[in-house]
N, C-alpha and C positions, 0 to 999 in steps of 0.2 A: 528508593529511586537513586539510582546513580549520574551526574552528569559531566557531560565531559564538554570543556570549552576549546572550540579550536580556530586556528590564528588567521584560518580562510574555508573559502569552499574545496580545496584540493585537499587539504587536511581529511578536512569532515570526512570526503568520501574512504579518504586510506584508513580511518579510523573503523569507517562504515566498514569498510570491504575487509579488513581484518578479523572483526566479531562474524559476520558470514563466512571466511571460511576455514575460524574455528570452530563453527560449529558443523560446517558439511565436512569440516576433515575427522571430528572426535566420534559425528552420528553421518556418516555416509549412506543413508538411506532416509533422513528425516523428512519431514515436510516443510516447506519455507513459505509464510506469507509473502507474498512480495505487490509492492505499492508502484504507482505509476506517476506522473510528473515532471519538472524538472529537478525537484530533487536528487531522489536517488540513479540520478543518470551518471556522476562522476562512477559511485560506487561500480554499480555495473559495468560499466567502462574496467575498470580495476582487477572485477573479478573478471572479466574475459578476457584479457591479459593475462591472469593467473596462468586458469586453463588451458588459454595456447603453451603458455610454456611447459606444463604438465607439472606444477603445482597445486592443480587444484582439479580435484575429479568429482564431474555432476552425474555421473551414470546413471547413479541407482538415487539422485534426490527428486522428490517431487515437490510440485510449486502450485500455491494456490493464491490464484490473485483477488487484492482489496473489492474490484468493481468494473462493473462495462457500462457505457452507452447502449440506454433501450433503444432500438432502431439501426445501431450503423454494424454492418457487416465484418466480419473479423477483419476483412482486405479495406476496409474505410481507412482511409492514412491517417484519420485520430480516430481511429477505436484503440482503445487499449489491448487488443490481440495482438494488431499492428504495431503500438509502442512496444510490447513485451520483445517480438520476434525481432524488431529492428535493435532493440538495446542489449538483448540477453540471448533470447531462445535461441538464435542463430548461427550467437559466437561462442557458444557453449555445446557440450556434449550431452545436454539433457533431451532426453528422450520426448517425444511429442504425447506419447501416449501418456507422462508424467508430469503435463503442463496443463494447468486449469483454471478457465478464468467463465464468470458466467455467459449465457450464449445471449446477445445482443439482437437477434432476429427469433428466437424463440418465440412458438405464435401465443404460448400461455405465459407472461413474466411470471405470474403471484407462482406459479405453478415450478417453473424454473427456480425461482429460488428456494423452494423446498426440496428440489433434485440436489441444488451446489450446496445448502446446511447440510443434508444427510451424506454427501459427498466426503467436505470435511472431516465429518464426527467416522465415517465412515474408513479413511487415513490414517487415522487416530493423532486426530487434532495436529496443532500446528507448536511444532519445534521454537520456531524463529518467528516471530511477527515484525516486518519491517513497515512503518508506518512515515507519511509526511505531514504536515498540519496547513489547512487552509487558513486562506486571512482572518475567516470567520470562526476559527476553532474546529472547523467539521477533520474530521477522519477519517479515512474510505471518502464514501458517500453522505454519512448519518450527518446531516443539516440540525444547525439549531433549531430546538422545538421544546415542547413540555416536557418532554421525558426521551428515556435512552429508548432506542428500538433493539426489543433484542436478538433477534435473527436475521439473517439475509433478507431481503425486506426491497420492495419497489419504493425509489424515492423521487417525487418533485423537486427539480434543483433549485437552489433558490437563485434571483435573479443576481445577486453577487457572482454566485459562482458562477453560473451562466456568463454574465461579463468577462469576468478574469478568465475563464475558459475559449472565450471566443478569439483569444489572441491567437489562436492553432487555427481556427479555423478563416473561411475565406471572409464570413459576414459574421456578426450577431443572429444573423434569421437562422444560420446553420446548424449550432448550438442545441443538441437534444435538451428536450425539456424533464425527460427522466431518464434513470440509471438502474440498475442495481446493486444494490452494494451489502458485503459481509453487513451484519449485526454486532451490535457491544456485546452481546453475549459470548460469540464465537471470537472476536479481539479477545476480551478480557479470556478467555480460555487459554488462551496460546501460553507457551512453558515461558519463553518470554518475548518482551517487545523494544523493539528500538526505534524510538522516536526521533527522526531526522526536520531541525529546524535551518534554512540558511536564510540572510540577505535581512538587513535593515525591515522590510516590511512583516517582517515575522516574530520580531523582537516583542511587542507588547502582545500579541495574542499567545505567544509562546508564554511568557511571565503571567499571563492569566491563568494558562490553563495548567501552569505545575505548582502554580504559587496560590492562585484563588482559591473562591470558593468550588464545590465539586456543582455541576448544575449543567442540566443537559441545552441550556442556551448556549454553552462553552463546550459539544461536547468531547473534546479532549481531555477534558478538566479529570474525566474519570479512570482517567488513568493513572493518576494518583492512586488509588485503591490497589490497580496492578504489584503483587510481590516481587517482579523482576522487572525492572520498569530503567531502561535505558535512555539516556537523550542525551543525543551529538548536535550538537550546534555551532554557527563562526560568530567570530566576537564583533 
């Protein structure tokens, strides 16, 4: 594990946006995990300014995202198709048919997420894994529980995240009560991953989960285990 400390959140993201796109400029064709939040919004910001100035060419990358909302429509202004297209897909040159995130109105989930694993594997896995960490340790989607889940997987949110989630939306009642999200499997597969932590409230579950114990009540924790195991944080 490598980590890098920096001096705010403007840092992070330039540090963030650097590692992306050394790696879309050395493998211009790879595959990029890409995570949804307020985290990685500086980066993305960064890397689409690259690209307008024609520093940075998304032609030929593809992109596969951490998780969606069961129930909201890619046009729901928080579904994450909607974050994707308004932070990235838009300001960039990547092609639609190279952008992929699970489908949130699909009439079969369990069924759907064995379309988006065989999807992945089917790319041939993921390059870049950019990840952010909830207050509770979760990752994507994968919620504290007894053990790692390990494939793309329908998850009940837990009411934490549910909370801290509803600040996007109009009410608390709004708040999908399930997601889909990749699996630790398909994380821990990726060639490598960069874990993005900001802002005082992320401080001790950050320091749990690359300093603790490994244990899927923490599950970021297992990323530890990861052999290319990045993490940008502000002080």
């Amino acid at each position: 594990m490598k980590l890098i400390k920096t001096k705010n959140y403007e840092e992070m993201s330039q540090k963030a946006a650097n590692v992306v796109s050394s790696v879309v400029t050395l493998k211009p064709d790879c595959v990029l995990g890409l995570a949804t939040g307020d985290t990685p919004v500086g980066m993305y910001r960064i890397l689409a300014e690259r690209n307008k100035k024609g520093d940075l060419d998304f032609k030929n990358i593809k992109t596969v995202n951490l998780d969606e909302y069961v129930g909201l429509s890619a046009e729901h202004p928080q579904s994450y198709q909607y974050f994707m297209n308004q932070n990235l897909y838009s300001k960039v040159n990547l092609s639609s048919n190279n952008t992929h995130i699970p489908d949130g109105l699909a009439k079969d989930p369990e069924q759907e997420c064995k379309r988006y694993e065989e999807l992945i594997y089917s790319l041939g896995g993921i390059e870049l894994l950019v990840l952010g960490i909830g207050n509770n340790g979760h990752i994507a989607f994968n919620e504290p529980d007894d053990s790692f889940p390990k494939e793309t997987h329908v998850v009940k949110l837990t009411e934490d995240t549910r909370r801290v989630n509803g600040r996007f939306f109009d009410s608390l009642d709004e708040v999908p009560y399930y997601a889909i999200s990749m699996g630790m499997k398909s994380i821990m597969s990726a060639r490598a991953i960069m874990l993005l932590a900001s802002g005082e409230v992320k401080k001790k579950i950050l320091y749990e989960s690359i300093y603790g114990p490994i244990t899927p009540m923490v599950p970021a924790s297992v990323l530890q285990l990861h052999p290319n195991l990045l993490v940008i944080t502000d002080q």
